[in-house]
C-alpha positions, 0 to 999 in steps of 0.5 A: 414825746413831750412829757419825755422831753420834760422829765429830760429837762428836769434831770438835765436842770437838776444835773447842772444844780448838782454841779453848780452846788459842787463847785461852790463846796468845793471852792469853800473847802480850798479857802478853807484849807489855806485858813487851815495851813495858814495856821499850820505855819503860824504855829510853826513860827510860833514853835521855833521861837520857843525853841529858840528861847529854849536853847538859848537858857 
């Protein structure tokens, strides 16, 4: 019995790691995402202006 209480121990410590591991990947990917559509609108201010040049003469 308390080799059993052990492995679920480990599985239950190794379940809540995978977790913690999880929520830190995907905090990473949303700033990485916000960086990314960041420049996303950058590039469309930037595009706007040229087409505005563009009509312009």
């Amino acid at each position: 019995m308390k080799w059993f209480d052990l492995v679920m121990a480990i599985f239950y410590a190794f379940g809540i790691s995978i977790n913690i591991v999880g929520m830190v990947a995907s905090f990473n990917m949303i700033r990485r995402y916000n960086k990314f559509v960041d420049h996303l609108y950058r590039t469309e201010i930037y595009l706007e202006c040229l087409e505005n040049q563009r009509k312009q003469g």
